[in-house]
VEXVOLUM-293747 format. One record per atom (N, C-alpha, C): residue number from 1; residue in three letters; chain; atom name; x, z, y negated. Coordinates in nm, 2 decimals. Layout:
BEGIN
+-----+--------+--------+-------+--------+--------+--------+
: num : residu : chaine : atome :      X :      Z :      Y :
+-----+--------+--------+-------+--------+--------+--------+
: NUM :    ALA :      A :    CA :      X :      Z :      Y :
...
+-----+--------+--------+-------+--------+--------+--------+
This chain:
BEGIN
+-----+--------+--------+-------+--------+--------+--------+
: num : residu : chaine : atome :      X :      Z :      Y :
+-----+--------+--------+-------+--------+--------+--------+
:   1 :    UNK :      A :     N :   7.52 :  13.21 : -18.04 :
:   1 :    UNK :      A :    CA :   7.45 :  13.31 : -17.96 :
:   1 :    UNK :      A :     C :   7.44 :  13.25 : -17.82 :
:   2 :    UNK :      A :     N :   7.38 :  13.15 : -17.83 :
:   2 :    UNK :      A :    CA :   7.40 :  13.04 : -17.69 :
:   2 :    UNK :      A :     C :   7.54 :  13.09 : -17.63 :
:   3 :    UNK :      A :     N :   7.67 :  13.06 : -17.68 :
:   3 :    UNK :      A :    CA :   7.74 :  13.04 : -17.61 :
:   3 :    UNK :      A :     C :   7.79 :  13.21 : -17.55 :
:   4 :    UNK :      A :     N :   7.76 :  13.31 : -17.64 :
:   4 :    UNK :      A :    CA :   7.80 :  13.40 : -17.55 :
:   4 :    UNK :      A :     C :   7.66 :  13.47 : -17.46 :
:   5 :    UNK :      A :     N :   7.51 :  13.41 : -17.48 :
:   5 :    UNK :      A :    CA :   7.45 :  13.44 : -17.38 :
:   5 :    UNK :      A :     C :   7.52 :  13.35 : -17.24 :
:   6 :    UNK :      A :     N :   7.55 :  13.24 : -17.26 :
:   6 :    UNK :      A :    CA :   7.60 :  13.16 : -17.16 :
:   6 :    UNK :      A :     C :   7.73 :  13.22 : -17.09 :
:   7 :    UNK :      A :     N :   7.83 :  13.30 : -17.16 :
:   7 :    UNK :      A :    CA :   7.96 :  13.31 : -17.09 :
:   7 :    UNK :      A :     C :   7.88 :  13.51 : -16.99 :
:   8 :    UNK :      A :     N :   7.77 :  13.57 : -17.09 :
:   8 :    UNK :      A :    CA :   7.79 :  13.67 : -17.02 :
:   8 :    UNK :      A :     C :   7.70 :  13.63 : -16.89 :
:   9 :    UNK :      A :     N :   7.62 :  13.58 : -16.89 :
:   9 :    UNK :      A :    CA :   7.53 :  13.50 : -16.73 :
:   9 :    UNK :      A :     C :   7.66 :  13.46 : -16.68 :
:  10 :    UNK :      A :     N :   7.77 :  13.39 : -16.69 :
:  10 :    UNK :      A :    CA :   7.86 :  13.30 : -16.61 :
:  10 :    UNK :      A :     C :   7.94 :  13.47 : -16.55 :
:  11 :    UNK :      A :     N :   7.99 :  13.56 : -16.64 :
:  11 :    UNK :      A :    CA :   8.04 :  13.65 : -16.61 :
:  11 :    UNK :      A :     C :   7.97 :  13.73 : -16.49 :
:  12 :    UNK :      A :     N :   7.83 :  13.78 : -16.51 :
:  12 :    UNK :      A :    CA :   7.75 :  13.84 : -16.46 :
:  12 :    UNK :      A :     C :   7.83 :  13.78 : -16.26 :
:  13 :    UNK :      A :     N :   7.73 :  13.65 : -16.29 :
:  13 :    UNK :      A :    CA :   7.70 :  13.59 : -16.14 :
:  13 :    UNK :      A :     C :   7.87 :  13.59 : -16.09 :
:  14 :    UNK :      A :     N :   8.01 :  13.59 : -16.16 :
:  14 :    UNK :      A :    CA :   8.10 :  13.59 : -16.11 :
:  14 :    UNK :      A :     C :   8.14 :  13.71 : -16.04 :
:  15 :    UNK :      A :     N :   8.09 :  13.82 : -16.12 :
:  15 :    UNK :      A :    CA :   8.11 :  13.98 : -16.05 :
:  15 :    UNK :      A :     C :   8.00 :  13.95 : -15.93 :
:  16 :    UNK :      A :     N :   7.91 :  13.91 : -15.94 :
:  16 :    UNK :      A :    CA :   7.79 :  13.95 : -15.83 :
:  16 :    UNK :      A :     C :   7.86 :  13.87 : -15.70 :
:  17 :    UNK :      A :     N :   7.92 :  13.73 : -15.76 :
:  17 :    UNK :      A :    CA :   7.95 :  13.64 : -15.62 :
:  17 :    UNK :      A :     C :   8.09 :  13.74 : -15.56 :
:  18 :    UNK :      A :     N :   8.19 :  13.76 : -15.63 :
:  18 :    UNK :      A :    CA :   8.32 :  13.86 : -15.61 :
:  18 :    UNK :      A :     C :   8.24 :  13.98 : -15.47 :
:  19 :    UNK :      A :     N :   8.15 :  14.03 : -15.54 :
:  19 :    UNK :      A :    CA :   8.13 :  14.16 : -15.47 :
:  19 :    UNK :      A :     C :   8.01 :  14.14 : -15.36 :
:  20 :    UNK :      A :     N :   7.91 :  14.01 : -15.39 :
:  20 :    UNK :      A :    CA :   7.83 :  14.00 : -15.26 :
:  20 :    UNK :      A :     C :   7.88 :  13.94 : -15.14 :
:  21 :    UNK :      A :     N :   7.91 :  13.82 : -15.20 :
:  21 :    UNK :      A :    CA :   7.96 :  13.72 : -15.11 :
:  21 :    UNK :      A :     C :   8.06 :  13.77 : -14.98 :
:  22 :    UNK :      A :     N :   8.13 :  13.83 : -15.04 :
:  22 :    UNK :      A :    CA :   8.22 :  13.93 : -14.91 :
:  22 :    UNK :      A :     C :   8.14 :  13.97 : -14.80 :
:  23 :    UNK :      A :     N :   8.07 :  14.08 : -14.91 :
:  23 :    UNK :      A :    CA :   7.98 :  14.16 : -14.79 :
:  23 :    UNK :      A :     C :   7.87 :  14.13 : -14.74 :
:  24 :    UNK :      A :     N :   7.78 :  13.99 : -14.75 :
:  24 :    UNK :      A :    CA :   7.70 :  13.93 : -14.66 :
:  24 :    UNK :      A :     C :   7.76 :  13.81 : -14.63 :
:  25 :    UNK :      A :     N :   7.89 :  13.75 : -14.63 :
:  25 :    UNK :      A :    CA :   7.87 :  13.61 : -14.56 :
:  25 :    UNK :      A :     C :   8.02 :  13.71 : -14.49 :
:  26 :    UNK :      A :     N :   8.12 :  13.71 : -14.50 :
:  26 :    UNK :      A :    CA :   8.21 :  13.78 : -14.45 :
:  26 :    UNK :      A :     C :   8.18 :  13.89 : -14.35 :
:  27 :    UNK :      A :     N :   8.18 :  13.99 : -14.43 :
:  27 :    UNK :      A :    CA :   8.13 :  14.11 : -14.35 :
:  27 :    UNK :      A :     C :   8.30 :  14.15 : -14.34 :
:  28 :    UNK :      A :     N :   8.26 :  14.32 : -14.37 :
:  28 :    UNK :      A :    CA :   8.43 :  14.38 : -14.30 :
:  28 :    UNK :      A :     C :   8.46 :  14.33 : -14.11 :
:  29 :    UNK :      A :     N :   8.63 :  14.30 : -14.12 :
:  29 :    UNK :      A :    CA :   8.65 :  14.26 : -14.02 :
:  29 :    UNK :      A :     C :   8.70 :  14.37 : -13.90 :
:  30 :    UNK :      A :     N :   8.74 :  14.45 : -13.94 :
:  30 :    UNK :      A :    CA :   8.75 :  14.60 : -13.91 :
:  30 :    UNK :      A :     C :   8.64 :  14.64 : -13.81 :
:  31 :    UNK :      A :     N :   8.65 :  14.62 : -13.67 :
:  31 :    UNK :      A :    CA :   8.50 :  14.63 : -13.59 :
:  31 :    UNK :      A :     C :   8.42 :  14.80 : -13.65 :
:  32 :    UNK :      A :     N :   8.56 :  14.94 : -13.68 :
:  32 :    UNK :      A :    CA :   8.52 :  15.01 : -13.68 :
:  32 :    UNK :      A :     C :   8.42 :  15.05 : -13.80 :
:  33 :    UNK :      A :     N :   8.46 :  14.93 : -13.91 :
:  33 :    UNK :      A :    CA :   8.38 :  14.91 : -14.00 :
:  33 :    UNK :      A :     C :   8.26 :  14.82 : -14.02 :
:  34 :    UNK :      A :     N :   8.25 :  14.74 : -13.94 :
:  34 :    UNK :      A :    CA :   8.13 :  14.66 : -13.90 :
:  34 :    UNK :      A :     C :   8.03 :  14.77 : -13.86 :
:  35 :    UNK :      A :     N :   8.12 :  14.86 : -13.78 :
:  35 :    UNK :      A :    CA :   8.00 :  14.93 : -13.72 :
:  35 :    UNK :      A :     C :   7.90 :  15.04 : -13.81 :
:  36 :    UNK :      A :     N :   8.01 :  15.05 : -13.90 :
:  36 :    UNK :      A :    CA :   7.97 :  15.16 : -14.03 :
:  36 :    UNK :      A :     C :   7.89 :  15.08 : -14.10 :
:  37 :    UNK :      A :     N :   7.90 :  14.98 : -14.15 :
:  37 :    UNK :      A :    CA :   7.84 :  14.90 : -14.27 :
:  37 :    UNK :      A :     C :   7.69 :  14.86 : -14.16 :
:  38 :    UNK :      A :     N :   7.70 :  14.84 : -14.01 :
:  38 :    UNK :      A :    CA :   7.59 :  14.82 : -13.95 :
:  38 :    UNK :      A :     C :   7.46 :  14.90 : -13.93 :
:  39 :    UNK :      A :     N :   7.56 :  15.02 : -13.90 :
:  39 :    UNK :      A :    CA :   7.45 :  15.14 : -13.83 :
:  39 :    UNK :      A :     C :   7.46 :  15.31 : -13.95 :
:  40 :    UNK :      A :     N :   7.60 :  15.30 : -13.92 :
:  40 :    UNK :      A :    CA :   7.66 :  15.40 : -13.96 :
:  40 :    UNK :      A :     C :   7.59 :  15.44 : -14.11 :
:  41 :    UNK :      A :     N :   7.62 :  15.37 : -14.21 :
:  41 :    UNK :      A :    CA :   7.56 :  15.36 : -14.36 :
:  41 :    UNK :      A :     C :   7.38 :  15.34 : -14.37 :
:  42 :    UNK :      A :     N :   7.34 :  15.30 : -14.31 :
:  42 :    UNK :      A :    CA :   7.20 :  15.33 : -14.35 :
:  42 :    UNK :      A :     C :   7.17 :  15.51 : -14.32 :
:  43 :    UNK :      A :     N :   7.19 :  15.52 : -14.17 :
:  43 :    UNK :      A :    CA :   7.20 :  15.68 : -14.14 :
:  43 :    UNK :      A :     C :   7.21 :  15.76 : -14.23 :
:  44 :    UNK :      A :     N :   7.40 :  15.76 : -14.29 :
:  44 :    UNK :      A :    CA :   7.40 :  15.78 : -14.39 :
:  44 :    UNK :      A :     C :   7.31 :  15.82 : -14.53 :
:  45 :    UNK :      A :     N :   7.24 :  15.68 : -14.56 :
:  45 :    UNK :      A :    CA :   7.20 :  15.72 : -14.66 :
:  45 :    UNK :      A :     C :   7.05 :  15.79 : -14.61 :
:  46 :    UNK :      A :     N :   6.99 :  15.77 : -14.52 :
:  46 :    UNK :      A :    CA :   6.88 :  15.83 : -14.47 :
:  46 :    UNK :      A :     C :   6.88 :  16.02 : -14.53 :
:  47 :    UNK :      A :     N :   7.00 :  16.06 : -14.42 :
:  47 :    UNK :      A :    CA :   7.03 :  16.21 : -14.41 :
:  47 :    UNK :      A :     C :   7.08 :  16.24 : -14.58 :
:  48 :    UNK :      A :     N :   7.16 :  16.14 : -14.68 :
:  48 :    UNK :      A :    CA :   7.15 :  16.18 : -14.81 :
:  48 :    UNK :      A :     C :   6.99 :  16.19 : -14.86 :
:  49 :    UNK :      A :     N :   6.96 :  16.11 : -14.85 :
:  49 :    UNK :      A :    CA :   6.82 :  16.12 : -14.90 :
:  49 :    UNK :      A :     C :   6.73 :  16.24 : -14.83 :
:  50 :    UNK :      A :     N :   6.75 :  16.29 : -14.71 :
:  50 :    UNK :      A :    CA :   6.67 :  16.38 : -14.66 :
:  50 :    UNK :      A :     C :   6.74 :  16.55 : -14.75 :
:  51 :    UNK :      A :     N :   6.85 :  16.52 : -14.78 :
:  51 :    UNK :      A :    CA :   6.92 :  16.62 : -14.83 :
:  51 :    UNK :      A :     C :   6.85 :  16.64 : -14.99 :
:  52 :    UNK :      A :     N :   6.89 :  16.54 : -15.02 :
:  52 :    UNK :      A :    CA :   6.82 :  16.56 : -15.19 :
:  52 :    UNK :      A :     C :   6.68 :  16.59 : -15.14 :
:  53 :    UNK :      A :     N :   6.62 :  16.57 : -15.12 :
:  53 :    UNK :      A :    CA :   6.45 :  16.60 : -15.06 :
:  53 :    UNK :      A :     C :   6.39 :  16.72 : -15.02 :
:  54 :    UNK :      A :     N :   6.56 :  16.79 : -14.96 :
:  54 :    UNK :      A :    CA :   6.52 :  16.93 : -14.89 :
:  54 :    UNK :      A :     C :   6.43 :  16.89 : -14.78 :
:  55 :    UNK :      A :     N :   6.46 :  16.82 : -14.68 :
:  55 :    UNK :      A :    CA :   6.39 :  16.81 : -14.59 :
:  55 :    UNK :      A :     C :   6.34 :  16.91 : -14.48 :
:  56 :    UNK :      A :     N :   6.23 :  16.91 : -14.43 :
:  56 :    UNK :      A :    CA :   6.27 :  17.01 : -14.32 :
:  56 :    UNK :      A :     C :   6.36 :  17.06 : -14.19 :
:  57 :    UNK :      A :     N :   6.41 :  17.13 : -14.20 :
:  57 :    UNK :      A :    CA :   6.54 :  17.14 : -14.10 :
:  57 :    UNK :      A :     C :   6.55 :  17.02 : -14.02 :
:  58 :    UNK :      A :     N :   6.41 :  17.02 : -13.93 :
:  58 :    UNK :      A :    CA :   6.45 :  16.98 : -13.82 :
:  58 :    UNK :      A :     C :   6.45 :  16.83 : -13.81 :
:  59 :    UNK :      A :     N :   6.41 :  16.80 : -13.92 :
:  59 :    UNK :      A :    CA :   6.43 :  16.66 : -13.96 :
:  59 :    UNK :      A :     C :   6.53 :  16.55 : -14.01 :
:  60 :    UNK :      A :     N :   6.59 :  16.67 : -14.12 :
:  60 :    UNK :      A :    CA :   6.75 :  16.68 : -14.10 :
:  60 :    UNK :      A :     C :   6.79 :  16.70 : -14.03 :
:  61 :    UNK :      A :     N :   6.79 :  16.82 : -13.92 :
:  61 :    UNK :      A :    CA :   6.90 :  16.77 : -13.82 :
:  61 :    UNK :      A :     C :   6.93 :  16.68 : -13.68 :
:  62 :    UNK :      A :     N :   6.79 :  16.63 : -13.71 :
:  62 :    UNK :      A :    CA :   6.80 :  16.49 : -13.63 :
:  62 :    UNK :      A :     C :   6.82 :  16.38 : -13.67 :
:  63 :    UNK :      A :     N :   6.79 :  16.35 : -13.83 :
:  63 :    UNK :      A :    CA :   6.89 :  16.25 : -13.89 :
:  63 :    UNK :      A :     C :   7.08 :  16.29 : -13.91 :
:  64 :    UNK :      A :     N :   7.09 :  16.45 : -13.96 :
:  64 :    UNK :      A :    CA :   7.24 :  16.48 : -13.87 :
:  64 :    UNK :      A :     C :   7.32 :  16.39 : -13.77 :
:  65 :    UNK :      A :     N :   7.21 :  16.43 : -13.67 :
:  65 :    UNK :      A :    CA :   7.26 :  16.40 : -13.55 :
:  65 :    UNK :      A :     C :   7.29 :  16.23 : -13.51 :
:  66 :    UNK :      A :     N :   7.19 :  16.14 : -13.57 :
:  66 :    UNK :      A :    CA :   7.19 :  16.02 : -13.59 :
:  66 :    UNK :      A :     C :   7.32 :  15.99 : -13.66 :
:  67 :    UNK :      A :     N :   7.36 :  16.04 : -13.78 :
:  67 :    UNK :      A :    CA :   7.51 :  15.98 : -13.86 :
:  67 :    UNK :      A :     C :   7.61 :  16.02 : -13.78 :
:  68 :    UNK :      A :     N :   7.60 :  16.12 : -13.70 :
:  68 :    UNK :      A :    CA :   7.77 :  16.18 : -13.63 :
:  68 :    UNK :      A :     C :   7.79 :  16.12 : -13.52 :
:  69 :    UNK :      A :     N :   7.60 :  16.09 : -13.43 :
:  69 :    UNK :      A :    CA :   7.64 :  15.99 : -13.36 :
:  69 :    UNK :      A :     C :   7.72 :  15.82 : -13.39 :
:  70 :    UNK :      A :     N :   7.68 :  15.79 : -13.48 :
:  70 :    UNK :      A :    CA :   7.68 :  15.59 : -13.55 :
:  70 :    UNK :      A :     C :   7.85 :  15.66 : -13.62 :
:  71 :    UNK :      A :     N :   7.91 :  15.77 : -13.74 :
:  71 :    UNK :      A :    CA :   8.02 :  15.80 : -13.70 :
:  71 :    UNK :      A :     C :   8.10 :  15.77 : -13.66 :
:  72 :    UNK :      A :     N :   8.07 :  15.88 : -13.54 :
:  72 :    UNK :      A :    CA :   8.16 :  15.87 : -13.36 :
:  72 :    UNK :      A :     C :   8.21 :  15.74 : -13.33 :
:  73 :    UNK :      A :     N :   8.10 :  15.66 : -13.30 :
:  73 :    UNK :      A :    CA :   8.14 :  15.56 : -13.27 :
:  73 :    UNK :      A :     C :   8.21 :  15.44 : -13.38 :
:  74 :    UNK :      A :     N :   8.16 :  15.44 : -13.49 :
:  74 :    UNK :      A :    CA :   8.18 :  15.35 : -13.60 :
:  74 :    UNK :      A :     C :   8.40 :  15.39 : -13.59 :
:  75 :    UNK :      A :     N :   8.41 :  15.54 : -13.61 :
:  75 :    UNK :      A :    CA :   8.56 :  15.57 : -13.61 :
:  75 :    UNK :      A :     C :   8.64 :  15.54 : -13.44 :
:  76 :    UNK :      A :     N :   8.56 :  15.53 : -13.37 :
:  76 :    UNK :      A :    CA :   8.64 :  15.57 : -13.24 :
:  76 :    UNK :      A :     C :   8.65 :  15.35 : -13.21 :
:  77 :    UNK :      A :     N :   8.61 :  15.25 : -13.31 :
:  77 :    UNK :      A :    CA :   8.60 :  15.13 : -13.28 :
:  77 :    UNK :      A :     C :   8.73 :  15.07 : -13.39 :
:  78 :    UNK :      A :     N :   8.72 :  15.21 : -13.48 :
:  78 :    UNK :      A :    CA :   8.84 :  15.14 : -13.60 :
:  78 :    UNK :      A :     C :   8.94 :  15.11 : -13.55 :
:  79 :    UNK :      A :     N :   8.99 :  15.00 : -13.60 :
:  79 :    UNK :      A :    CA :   9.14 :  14.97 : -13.58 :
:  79 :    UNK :      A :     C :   9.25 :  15.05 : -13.63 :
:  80 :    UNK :      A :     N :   9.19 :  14.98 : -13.82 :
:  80 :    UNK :      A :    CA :   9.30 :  15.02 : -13.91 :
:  80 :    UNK :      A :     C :   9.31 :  15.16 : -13.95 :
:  81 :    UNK :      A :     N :   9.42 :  15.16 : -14.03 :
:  81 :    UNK :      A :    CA :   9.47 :  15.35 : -14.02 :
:  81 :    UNK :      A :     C :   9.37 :  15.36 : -14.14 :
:  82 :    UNK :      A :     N :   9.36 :  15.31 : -14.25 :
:  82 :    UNK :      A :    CA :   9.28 :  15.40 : -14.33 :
:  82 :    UNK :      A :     C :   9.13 :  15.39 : -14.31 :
:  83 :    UNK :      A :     N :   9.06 :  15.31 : -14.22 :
:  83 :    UNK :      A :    CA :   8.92 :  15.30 : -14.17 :
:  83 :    UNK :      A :     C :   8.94 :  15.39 : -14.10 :
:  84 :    UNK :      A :     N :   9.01 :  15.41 : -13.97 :
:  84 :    UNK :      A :    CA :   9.02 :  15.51 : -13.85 :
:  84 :    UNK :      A :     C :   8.99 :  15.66 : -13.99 :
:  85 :    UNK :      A :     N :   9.07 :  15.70 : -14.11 :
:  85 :    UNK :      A :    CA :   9.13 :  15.79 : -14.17 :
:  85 :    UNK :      A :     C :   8.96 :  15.82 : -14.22 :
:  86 :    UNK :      A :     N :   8.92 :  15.71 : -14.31 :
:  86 :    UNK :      A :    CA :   8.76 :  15.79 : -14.39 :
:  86 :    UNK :      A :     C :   8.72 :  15.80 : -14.33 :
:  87 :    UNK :      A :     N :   8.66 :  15.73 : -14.23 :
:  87 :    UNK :      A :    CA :   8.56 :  15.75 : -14.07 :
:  87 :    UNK :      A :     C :   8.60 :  15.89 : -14.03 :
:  88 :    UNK :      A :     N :   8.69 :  15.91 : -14.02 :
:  88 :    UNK :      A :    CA :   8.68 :  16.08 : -13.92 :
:  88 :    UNK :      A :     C :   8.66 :  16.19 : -14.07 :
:  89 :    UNK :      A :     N :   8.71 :  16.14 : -14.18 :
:  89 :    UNK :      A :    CA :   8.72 :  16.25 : -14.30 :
:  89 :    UNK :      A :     C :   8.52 :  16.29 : -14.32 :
:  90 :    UNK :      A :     N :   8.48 :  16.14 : -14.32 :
:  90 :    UNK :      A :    CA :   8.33 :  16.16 : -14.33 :
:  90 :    UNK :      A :     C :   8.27 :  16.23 : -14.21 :
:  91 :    UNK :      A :     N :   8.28 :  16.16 : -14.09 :
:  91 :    UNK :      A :    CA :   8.25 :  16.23 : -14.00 :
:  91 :    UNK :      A :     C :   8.24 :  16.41 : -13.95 :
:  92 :    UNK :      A :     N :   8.40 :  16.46 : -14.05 :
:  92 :    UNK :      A :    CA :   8.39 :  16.58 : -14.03 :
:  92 :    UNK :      A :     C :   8.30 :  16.65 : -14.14 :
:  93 :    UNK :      A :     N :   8.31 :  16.61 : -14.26 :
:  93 :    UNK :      A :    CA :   8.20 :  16.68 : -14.32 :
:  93 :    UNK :      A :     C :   8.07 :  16.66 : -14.28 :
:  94 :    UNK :      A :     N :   8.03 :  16.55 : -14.20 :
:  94 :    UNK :      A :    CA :   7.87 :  16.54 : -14.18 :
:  94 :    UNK :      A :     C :   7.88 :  16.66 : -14.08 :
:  95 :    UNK :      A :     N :   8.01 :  16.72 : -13.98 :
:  95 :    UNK :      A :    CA :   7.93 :  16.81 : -13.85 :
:  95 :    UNK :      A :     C :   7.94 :  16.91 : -13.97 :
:  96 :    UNK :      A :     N :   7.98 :  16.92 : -14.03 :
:  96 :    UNK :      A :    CA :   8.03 :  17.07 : -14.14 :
:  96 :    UNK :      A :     C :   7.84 :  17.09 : -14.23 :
:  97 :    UNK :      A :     N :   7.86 :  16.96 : -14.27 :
:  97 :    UNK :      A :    CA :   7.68 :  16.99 : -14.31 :
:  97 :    UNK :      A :     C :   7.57 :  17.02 : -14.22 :
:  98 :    UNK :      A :     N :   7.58 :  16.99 : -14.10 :
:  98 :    UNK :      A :    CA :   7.50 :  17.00 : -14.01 :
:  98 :    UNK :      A :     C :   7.51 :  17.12 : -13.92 :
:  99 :    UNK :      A :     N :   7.64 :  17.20 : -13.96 :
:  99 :    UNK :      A :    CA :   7.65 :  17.36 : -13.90 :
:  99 :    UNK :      A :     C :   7.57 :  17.44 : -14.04 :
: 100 :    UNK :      A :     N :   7.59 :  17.38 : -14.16 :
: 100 :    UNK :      A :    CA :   7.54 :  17.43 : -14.28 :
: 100 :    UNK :      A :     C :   7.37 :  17.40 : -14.23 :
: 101 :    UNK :      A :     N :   7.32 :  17.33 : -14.19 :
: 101 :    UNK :      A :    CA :   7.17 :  17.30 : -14.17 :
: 101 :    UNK :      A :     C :   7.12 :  17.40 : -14.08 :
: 102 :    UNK :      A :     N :   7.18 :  17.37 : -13.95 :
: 102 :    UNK :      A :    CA :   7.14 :  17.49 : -13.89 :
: 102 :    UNK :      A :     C :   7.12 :  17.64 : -13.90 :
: 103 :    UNK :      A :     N :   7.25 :  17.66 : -14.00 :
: 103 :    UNK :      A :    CA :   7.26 :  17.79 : -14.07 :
: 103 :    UNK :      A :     C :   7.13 :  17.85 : -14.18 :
: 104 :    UNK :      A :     N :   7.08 :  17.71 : -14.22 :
: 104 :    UNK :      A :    CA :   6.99 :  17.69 : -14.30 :
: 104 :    UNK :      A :     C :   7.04 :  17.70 : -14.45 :
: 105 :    UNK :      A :     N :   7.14 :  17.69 : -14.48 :
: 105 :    UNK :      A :    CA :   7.15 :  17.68 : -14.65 :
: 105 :    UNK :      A :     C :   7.29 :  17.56 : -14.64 :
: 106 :    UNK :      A :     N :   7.24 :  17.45 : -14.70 :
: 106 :    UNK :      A :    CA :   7.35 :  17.34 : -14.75 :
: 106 :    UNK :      A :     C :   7.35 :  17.36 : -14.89 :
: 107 :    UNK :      A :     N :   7.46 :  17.38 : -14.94 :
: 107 :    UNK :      A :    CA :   7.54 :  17.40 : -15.08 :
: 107 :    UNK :      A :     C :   7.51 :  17.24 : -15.15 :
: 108 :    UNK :      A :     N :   7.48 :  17.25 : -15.27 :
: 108 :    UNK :      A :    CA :   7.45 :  17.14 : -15.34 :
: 108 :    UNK :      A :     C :   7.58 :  17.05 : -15.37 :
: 109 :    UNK :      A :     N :   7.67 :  17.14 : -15.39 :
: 109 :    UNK :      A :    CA :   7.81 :  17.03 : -15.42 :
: 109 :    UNK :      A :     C :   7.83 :  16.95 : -15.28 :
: 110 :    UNK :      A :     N :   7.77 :  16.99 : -15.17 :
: 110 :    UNK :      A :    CA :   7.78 :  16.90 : -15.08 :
: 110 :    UNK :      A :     C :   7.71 :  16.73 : -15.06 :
: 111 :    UNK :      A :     N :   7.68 :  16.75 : -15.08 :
: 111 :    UNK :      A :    CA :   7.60 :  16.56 : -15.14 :
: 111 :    UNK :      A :     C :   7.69 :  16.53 : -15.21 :
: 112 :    UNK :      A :     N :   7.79 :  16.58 : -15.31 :
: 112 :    UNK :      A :    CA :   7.92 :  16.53 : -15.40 :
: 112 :    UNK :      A :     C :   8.00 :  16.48 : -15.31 :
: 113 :    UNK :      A :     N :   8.07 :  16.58 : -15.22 :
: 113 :    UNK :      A :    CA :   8.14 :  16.55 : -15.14 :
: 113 :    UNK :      A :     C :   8.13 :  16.44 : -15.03 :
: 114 :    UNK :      A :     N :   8.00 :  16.47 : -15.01 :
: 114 :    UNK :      A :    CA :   7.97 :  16.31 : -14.89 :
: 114 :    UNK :      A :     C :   7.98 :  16.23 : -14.95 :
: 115 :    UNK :      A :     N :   7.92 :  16.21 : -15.09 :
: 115 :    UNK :      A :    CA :   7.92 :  16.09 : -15.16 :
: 115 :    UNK :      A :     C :   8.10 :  16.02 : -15.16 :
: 116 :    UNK :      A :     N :   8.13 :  16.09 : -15.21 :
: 116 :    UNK :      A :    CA :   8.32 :  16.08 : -15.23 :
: 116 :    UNK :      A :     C :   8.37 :  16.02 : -15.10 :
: 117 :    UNK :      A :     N :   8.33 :  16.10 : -15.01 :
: 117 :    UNK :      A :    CA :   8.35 :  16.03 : -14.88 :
: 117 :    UNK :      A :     C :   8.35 :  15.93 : -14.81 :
: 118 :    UNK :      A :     N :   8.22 :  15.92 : -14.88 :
: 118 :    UNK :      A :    CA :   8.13 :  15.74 : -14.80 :
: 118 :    UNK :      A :     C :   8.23 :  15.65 : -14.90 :
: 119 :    UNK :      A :     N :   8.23 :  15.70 : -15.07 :
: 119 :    UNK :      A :    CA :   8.29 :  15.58 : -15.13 :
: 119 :    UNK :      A :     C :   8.43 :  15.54 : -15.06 :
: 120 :    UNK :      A :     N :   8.50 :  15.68 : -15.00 :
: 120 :    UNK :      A :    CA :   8.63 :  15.63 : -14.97 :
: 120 :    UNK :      A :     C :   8.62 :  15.53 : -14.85 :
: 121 :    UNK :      A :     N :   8.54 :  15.56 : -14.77 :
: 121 :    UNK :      A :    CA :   8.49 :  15.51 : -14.66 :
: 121 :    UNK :      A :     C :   8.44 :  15.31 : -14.69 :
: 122 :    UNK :      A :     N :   8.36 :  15.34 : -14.80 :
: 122 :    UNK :      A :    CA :   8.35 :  15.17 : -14.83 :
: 122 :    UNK :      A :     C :   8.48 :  15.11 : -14.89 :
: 123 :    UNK :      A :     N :   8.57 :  15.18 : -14.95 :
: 123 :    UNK :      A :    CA :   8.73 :  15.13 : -15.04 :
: 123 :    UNK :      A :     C :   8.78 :  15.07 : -14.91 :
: 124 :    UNK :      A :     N :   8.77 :  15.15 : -14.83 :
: 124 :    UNK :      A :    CA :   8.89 :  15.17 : -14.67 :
: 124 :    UNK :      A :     C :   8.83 :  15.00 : -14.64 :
: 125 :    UNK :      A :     N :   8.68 :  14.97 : -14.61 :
: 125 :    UNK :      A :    CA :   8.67 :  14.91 : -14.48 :
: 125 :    UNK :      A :     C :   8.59 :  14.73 : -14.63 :
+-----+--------+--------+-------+--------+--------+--------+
């Protein structure tokens, strides 16, 4: 029992070191992704969170406004073709949600779709 408590702790901390270590001592080198994983992604998750919450409009649409700005910029710093590629894919659904906000009704499958987006968005960068 020891020994496979022992190999799954050895396993465990090998996936954790694989998948942290990258992203806090490294960091993507992709500036247009630095800038996502900097600014861009908290926002992100902010306005997801304000969406599940049903926030009120205008609160969402100033966190909106916050992601498309960090976006904008996060894509317009990308180098590479498929960081440049999720950055504008995400970017375009966030103005697409944010004409949905104003309009006043965002479609629930939409939080699917951003979600999909961001992940392609973290694969890319």
């Amino acid at each position: 029992m020891a020994v496979i408590g022992g190999a799954t702790a050895l396993a465990v901390v090998a996936v954790a070191g694989v998948i942290l270590v990258p992203k806090y001592l490294g960091g993507p080198s992709d500036p247009g992704c630095k800038a996502y994983a900097d600014t861009a992604l908290g926002a992100y998750n902010k306005a997801i969170d304000d969406l599940n919450a049903e926030a009120p409009k205008a609160a969402l649409d100033t966190d909106m406004a916050t992601v498309i700005t960090d976006l904008t910029n996060a894509s317009a710093q990308a180098q590479s073709t498929s960081a440049t590629s999720t950055l504008n894919a995400l970017l375009a659904e966030f103005k697409v949600v944010r004409a949905d906000v104003v309009l006043g009704s965002v479609p629930k499958s939409t939080v699917v779709t951003l979600n999909a987006d961001s992940a392609a968005a973290d694969k890319a960068c």
